[in-house]
KEKE-3310 file (N, C-alpha, C; in steps of 0.2 Angstrom, whole numbers, plus 5000, padded with zeros to 4 digits):
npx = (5749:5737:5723:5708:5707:5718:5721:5719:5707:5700:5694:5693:5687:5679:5671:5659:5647:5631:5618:5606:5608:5618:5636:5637:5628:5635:5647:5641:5636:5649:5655:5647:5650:5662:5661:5653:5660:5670:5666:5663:5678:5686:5702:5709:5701:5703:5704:5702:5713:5705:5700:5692:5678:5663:5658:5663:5668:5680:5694:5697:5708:5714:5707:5696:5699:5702:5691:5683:5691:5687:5676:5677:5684:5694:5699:5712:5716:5715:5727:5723:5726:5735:5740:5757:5765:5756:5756:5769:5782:5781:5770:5761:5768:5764:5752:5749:5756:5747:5737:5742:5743:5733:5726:5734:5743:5733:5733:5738:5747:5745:5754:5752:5759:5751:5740:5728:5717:5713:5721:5720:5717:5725:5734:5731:5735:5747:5753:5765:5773:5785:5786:5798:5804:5813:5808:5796:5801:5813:5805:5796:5808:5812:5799:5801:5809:5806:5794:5800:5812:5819:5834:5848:5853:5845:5838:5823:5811:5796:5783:5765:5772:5787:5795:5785:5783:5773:5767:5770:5766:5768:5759:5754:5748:5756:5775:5784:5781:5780:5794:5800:5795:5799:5812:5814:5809:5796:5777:5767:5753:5743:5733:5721:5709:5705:5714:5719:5729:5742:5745:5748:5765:5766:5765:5776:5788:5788:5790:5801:5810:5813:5819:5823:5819:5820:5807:5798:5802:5798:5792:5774:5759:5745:5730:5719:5703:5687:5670:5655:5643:5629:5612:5610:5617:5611:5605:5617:5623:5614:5613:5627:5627:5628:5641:5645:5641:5646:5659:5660:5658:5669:5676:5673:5675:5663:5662:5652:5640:5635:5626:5609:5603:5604:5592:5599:5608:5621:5620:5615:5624:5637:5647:5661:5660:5657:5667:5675:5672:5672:5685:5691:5687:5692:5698:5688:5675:5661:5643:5634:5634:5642:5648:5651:5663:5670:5677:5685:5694:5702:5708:5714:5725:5730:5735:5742:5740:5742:5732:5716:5710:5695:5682:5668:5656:5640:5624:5612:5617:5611:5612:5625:5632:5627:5633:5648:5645:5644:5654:5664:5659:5661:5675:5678:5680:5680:5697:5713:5717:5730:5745:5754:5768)
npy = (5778:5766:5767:5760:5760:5757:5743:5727:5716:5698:5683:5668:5653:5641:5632:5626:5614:5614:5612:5601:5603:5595:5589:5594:5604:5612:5615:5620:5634:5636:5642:5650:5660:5663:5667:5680:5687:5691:5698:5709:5714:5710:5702:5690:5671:5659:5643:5629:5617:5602:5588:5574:5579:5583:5594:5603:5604:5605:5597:5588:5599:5603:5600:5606:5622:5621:5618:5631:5639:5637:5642:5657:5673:5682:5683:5679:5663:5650:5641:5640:5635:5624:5608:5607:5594:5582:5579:5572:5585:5585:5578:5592:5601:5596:5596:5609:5615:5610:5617:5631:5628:5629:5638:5653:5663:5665:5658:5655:5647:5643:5638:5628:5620:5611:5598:5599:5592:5578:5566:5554:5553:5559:5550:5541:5548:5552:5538:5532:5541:5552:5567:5579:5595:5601:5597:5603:5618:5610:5603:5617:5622:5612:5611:5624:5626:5614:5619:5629:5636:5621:5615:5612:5593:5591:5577:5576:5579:5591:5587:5594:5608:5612:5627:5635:5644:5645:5656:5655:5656:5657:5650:5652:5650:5652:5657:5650:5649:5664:5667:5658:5663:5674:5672:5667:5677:5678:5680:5681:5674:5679:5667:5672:5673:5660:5660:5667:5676:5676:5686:5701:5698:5687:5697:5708:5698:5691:5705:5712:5704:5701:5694:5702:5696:5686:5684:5692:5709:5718:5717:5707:5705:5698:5695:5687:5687:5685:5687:5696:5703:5714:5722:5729:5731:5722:5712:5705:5700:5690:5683:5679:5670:5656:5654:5656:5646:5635:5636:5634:5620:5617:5619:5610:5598:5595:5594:5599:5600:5616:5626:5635:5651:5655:5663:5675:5665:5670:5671:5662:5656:5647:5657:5656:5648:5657:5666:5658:5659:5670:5673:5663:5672:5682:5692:5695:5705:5708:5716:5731:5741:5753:5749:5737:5743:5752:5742:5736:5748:5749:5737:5738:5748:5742:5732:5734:5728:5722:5716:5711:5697:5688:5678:5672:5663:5660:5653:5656:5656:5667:5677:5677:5683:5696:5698:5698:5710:5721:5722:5724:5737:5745:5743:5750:5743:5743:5734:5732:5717:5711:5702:5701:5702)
npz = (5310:5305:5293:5291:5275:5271:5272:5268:5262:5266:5266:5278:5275:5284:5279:5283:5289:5290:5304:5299:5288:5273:5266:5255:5251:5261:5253:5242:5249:5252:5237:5233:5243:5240:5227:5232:5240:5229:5222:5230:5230:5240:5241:5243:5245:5256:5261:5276:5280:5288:5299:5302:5307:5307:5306:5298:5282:5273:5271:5261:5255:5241:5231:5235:5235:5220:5215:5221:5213:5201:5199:5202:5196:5198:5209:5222:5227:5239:5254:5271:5283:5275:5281:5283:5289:5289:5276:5262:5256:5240:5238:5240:5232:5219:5220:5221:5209:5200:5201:5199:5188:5183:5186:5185:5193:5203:5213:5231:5245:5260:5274:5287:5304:5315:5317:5315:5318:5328:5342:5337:5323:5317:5318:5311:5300:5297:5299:5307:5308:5317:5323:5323:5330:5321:5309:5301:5297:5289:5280:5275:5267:5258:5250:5245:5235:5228:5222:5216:5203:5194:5193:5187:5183:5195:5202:5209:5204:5205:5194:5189:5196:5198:5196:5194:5206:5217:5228:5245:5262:5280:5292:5309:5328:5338:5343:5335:5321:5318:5321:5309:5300:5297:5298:5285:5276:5272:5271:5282:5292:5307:5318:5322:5326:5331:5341:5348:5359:5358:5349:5348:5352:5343:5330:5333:5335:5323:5314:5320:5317:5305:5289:5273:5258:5240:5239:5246:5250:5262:5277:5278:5285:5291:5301:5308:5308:5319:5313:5315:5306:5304:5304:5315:5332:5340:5333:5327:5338:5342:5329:5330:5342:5334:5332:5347:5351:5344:5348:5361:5359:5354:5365:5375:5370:5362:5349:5332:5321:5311:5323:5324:5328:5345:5357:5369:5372:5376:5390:5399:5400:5411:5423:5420:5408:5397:5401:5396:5382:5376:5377:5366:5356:5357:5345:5341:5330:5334:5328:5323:5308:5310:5325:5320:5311:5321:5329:5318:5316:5327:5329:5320:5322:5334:5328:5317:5305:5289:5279:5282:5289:5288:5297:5296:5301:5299:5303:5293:5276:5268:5276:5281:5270:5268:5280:5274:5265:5274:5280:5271:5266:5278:5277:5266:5253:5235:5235:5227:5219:5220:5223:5239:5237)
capx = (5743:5735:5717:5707:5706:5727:5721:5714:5701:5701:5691:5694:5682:5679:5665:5654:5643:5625:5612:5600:5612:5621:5641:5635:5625:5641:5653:5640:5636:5653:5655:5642:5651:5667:5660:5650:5666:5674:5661:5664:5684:5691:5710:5709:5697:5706:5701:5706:5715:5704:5700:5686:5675:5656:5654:5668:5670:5685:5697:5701:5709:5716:5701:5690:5702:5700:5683:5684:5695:5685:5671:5679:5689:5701:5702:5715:5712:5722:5726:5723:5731:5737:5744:5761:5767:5751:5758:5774:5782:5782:5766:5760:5771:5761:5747:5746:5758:5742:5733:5744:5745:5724:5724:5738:5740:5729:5734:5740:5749:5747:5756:5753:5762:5747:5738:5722:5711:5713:5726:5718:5716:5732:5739:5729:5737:5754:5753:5769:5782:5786:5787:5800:5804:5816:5805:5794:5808:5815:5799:5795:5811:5811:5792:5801:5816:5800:5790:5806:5814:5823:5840:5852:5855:5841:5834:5816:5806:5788:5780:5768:5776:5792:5793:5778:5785:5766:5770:5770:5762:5768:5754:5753:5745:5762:5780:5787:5781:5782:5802:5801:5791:5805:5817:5813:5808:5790:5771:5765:5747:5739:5727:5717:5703:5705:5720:5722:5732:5748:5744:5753:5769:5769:5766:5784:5792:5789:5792:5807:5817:5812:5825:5821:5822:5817:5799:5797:5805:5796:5787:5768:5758:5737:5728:5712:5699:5681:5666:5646:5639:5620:5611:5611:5622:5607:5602:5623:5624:5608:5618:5635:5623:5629:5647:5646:5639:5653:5666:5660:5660:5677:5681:5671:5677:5660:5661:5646:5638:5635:5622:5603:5606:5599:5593:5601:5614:5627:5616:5614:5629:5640:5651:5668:5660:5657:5674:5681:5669:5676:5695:5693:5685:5695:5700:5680:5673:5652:5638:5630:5640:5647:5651:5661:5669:5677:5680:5690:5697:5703:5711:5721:5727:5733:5739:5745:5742:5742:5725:5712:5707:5689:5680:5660:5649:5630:5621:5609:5620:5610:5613:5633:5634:5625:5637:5652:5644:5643:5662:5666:5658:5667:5683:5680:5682:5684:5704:5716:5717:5737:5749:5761:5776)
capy = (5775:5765:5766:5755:5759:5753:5734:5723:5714:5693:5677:5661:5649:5634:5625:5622:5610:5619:5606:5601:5601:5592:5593:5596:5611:5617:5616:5625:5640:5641:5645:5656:5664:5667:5671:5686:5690:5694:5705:5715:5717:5704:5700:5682:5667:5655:5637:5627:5609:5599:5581:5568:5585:5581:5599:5604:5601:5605:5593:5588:5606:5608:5599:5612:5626:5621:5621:5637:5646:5638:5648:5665:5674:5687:5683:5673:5658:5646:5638:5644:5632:5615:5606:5602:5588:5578:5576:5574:5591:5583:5579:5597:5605:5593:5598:5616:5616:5611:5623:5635:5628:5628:5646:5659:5668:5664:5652:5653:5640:5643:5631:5625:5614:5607:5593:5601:5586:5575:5564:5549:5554:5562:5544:5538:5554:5552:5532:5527:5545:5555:5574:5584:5602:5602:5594:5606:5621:5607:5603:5621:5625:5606:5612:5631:5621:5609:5624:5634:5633:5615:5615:5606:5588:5588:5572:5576:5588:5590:5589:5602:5612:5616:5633:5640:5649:5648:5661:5650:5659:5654:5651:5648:5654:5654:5663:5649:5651:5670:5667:5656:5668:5683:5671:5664:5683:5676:5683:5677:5676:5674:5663:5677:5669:5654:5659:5679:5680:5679:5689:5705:5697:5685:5700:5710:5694:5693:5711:5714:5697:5699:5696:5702:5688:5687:5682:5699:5715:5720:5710:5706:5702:5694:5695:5682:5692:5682:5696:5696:5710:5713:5732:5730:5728:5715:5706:5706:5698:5686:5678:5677:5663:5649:5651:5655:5638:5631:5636:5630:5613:5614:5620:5605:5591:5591:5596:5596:5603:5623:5626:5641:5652:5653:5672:5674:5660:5669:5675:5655:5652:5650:5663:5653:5646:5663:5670:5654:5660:5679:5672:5660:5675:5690:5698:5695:5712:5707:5722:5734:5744:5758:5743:5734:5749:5753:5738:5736:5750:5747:5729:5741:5753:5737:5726:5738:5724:5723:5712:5705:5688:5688:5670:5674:5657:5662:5649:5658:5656:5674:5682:5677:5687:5702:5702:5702:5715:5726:5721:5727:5743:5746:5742:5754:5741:5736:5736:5731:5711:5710:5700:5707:5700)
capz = (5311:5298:5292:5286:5269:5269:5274:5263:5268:5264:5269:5278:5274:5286:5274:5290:5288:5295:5307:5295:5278:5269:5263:5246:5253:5264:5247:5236:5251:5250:5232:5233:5247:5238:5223:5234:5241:5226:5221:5236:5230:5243:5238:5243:5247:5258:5265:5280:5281:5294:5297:5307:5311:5304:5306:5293:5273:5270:5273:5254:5255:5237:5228:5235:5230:5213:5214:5222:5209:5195:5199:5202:5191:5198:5218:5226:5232:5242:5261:5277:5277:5274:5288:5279:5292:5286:5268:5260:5254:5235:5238:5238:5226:5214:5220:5220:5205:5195:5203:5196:5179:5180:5188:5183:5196:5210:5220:5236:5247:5267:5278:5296:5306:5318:5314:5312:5320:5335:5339:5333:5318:5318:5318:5303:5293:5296:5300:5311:5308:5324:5319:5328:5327:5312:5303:5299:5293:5282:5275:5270:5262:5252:5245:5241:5232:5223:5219:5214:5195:5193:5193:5181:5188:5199:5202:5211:5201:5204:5188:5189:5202:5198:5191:5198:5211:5220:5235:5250:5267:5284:5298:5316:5332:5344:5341:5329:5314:5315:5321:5303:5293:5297:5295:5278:5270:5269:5272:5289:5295:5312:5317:5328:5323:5335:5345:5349:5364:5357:5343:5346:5351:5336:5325:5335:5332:5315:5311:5322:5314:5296:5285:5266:5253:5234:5239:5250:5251:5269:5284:5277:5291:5289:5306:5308:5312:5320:5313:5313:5305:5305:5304:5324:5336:5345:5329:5328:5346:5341:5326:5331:5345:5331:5335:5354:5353:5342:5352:5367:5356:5354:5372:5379:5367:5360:5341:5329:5313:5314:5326:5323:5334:5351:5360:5376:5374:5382:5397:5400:5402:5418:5420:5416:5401:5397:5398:5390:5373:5376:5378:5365:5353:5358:5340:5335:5327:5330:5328:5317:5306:5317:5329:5313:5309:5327:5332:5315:5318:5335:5327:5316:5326:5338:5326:5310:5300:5281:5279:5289:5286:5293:5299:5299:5299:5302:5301:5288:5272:5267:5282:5280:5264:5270:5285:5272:5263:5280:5284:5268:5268:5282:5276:5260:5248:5233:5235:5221:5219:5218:5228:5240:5234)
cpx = (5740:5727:5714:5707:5712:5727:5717:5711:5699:5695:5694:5688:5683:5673:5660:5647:5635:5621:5607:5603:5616:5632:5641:5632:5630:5643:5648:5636:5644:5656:5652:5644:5657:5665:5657:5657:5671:5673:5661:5673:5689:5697:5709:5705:5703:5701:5705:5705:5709:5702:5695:5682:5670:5656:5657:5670:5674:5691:5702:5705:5708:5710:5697:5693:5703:5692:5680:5685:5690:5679:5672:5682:5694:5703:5707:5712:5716:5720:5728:5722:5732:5740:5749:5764:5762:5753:5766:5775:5781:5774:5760:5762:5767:5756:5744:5749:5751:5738:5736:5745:5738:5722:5730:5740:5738:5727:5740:5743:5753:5748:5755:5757:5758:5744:5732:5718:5714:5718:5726:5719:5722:5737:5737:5732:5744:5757:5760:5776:5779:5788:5792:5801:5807:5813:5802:5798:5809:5810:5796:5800:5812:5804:5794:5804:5810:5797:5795:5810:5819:5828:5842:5856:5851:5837:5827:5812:5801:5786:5771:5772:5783:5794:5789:5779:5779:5767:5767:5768:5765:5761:5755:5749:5750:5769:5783:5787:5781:5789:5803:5801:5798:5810:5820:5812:5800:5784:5769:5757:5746:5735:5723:5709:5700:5708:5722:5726:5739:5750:5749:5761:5771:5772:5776:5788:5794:5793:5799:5815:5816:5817:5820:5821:5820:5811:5796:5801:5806:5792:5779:5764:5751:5736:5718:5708:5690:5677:5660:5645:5632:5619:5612:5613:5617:5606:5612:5626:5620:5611:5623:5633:5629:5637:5649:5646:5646:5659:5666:5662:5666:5681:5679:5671:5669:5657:5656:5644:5637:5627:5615:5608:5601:5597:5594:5604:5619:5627:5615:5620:5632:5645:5659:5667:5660:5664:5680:5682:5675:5684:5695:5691:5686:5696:5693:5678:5664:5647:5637:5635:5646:5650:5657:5665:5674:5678:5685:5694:5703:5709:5717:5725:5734:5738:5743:5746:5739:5736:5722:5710:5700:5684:5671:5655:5645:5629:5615:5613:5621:5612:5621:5635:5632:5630:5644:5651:5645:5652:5666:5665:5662:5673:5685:5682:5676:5692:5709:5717:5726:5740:5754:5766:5778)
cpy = (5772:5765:5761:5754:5754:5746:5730:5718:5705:5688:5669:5657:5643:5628:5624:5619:5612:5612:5607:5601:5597:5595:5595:5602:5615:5618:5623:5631:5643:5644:5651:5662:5668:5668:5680:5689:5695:5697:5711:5717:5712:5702:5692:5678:5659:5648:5634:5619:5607:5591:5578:5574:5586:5590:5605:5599:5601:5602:5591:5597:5607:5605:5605:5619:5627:5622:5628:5645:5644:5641:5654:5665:5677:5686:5678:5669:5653:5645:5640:5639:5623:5613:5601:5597:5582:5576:5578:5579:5589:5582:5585:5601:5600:5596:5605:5619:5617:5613:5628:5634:5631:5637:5650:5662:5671:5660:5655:5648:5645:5637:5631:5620:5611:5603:5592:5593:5583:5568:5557:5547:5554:5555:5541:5543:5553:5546:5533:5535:5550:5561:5578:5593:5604:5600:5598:5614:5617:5607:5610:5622:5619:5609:5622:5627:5618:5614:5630:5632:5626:5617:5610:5599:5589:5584:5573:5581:5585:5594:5587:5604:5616:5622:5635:5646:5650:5649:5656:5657:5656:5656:5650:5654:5654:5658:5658:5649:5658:5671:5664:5660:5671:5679:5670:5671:5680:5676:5678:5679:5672:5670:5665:5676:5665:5656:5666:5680:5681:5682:5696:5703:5694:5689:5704:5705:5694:5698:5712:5709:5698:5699:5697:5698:5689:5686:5691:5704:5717:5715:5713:5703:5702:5692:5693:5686:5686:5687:5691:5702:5709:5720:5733:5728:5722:5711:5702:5697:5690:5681:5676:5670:5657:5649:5652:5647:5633:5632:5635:5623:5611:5615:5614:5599:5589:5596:5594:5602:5611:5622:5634:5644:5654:5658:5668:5668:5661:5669:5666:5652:5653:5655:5662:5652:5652:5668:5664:5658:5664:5677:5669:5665:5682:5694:5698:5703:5710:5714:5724:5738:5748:5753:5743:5738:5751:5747:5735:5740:5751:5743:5733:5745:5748:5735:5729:5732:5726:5720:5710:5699:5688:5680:5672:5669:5660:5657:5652:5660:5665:5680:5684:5683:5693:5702:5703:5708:5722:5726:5725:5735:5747:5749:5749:5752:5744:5739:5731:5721:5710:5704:5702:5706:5704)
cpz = (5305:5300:5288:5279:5266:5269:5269:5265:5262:5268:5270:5279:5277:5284:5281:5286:5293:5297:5301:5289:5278:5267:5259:5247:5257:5259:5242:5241:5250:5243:5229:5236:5244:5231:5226:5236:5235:5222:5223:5234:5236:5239:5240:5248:5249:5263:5268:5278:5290:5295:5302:5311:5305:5303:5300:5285:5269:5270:5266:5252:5247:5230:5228:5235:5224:5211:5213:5216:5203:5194:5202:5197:5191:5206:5219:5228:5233:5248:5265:5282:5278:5278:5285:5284:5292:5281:5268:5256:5245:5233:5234:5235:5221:5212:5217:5214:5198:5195:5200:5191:5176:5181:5189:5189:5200:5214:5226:5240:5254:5273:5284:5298:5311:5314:5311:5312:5325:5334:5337:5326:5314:5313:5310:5298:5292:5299:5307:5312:5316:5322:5326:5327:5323:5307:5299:5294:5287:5276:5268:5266:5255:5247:5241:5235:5226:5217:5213:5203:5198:5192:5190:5187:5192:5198:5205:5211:5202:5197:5186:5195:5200:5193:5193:5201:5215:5228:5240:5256:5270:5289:5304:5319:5339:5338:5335:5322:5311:5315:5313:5297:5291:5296:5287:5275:5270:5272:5277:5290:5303:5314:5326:5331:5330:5342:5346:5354:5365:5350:5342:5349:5347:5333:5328:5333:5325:5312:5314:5318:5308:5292:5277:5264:5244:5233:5241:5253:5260:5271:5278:5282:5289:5297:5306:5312:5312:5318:5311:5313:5303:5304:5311:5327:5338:5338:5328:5330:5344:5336:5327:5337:5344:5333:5341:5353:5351:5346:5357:5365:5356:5359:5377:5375:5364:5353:5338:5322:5318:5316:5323:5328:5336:5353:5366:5377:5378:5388:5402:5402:5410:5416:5418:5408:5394:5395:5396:5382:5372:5374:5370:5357:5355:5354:5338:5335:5327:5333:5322:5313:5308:5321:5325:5314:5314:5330:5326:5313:5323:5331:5322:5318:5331:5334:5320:5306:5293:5278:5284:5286:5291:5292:5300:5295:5303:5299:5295:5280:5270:5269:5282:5274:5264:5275:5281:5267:5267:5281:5276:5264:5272:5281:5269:5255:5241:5232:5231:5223:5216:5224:5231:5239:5227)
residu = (UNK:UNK:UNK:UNK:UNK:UNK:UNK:UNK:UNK:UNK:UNK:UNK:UNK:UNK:UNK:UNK:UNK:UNK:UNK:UNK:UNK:UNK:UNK:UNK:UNK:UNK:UNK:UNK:UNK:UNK:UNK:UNK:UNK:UNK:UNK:UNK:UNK:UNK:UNK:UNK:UNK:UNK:UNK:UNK:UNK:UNK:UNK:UNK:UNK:UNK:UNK:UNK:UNK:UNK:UNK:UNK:UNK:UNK:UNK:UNK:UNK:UNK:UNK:UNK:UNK:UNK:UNK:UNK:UNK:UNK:UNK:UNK:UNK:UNK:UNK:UNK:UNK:UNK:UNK:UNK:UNK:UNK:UNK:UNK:UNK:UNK:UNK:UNK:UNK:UNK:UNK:UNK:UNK:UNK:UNK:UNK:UNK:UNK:UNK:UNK:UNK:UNK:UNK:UNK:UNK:UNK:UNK:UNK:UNK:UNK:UNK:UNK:UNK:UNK:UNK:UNK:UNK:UNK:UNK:UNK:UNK:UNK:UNK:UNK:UNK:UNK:UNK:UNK:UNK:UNK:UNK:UNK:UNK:UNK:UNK:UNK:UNK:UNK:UNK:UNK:UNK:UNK:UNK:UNK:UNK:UNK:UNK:UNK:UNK:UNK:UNK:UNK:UNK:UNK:UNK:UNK:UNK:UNK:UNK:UNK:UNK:UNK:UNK:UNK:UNK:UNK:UNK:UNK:UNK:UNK:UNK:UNK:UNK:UNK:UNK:UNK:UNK:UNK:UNK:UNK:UNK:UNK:UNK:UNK:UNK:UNK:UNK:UNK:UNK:UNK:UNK:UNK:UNK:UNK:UNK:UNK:UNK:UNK:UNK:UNK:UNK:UNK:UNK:UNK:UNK:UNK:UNK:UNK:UNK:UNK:UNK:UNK:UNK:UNK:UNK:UNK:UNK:UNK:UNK:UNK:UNK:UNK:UNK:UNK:UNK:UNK:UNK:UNK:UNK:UNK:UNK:UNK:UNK:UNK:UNK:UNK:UNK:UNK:UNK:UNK:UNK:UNK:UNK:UNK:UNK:UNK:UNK:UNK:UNK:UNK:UNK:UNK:UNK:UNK:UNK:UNK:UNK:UNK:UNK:UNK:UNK:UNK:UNK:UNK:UNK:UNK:UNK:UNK:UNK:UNK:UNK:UNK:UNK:UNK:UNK:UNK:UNK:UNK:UNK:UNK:UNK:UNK:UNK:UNK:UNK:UNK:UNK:UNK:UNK:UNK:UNK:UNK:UNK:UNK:UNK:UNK:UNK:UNK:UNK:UNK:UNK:UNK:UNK:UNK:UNK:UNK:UNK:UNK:UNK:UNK:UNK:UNK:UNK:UNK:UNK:UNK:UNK:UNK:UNK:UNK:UNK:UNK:UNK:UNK:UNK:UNK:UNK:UNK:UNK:UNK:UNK:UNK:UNK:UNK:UNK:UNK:UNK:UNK:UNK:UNK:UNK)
# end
């Protein structure tokens, strides 16, 4: 049985844009919010690849990881993640290489293979190429290979990058990129966050296939955790409103800046839309502390995983930083700031 003290406790950051601000006012809540973070002892401050989604700031990912990191000083910071079939793997071994020349130590580099935006957009990202399912595999071991020492006679070194070695993460929210993970010897996260229903058999996947490798010894496994914490379960209930609403936006095609939140929003609802939210937000952890506490326990007991990655936009910047304070009492941090590799 693990306890919470054994998990280490992380954040994904989707920069939301709040009704009534500005991106300039998303970018500098979130700095604010990872430097709180790393206050509280949080191991790593992670940001999401997204694109044509007004309600979202993140999109330039590894700009605003740099930014990130240059106002921390000991947290991790990296992507949760970057949608590598959007960029060439060369690319990104450039990119993150000079993140790792500019920060020592605390970069991360989380891959996805969805598109992360709509397929529109999609098309404008990756102009005229048609992605199949080998593509991705090759991609990541081309960007370990770029990231990796140079080799005599190799003609296509990324410079920076090569050498680095910046610990690469697999992501998804189906079985293949945990069959990848376990393949490759290499740290896997869920995206429980968004997508929980096949969450505990990614994680068996994962863990049952792992092969060792020089990156990691043992399976590492990172479980997306949706949380609102408040002193009461109903004030809890009354905040977390702003993402009901968001997630209906994204269940009904109509996306938008982060919403106040509403009393009695979900009692409004019909009763399918209702157990969309619920379906759509089944690993969430929202209430008062005692709540947090067993419903983060609960998640650990399930999932035996090795970190949480916890997603908590309140539309009240303040309110946001108080609830990772509460999530991290919980947790019992501060917990050592290492990598698990």
């Amino acid at each position: 049985m693990k306890n919470l003290s054994d998990i280490r406790l992380s954040m994904l950051d989707l920069v939301a844009v709040r009704e009534g601000g500005t991106v300039a006012d998303a970018l500098a809540v979130a700095l604010r919010t990872a430097q709180h973070a790393e206050s509280l002892g949080f191991t790593r401050y992670w940001l999401a690849e997204h694109h044509n989604m007004s309600g979202i700031a993140s999109s330039a990912t590894a700009v605003l990881i740099g930014h990130i990191a240059g106002g921390t000083k000991r947290m991790r910071i990296g992507s949760g993640g970057v949608m590598l079939p959007n960029h060439a793997p060369l690319v990104i071994a450039e990119q993150f290489g000079t993140l790792a020349a500019l920060y020592p130590g605390r970069i991360d580099l989380g891959l996805g293979r969805a598109p992360g935006t709509d397929p529109h957009t999609m098309r404008a990202l990756r102009r005229d190429r048609v992605e199949t399912e080998a593509d991705f595999p090759r991609d990541v071991a081309e960007l370990q290979h770029l990231l990796g020492p140079a080799s005599p006679g190799q003609r296509l070194i990324a410079n920076p990058g090569a050498g680095t070695n910046v610990p690469i993460w697999l992501l998804g929210s189906s079985l293949f990129s945990a069959q990848l993970a376990a393949e490759r010897g290499l740290p896997y996260a869920f995206a429980s966050h968004f997508a929980p229903r096949l969450l505990l058999q990614a994680l068996d996947v994962y863990r049952t296939r792992f092969q060792p490798s020089p990156t990691l010894s043992e399976p590492y496994a990172v479980v997306g955790v949706p949380l609102v914490a408040a002193p009461t379960d109903e004030e809890a209930e009354y905040l977390a409103s702003s993402t009901y609403q968001r997630v209906l936006g994204i269940l009904t095609g109509k996306r938008g800046q982060l919403p106040p939140p509403v009393k009695g929003f979900m009692q409004g609802l019909h009763a399918q839309e209702q157990a969309a939210i619920a379906d759509f937000l089944a690993a969430a952890v929202i209430g008062g502390p005692e709540t947090v506490r067993a419903g983060l326990q609960s998640l650990a007991q399930v999932t035996q995983a090795d970190e949480f990655m916890i997603v908590s936009d309140l539309f009240d910047p303040a309110l946001r930083l108080r609830s990772l304070s509460i999530a991290a009492e919980a947790m019992a941090t501060p917990q050592p700031v290492t990598d698990p590799a």
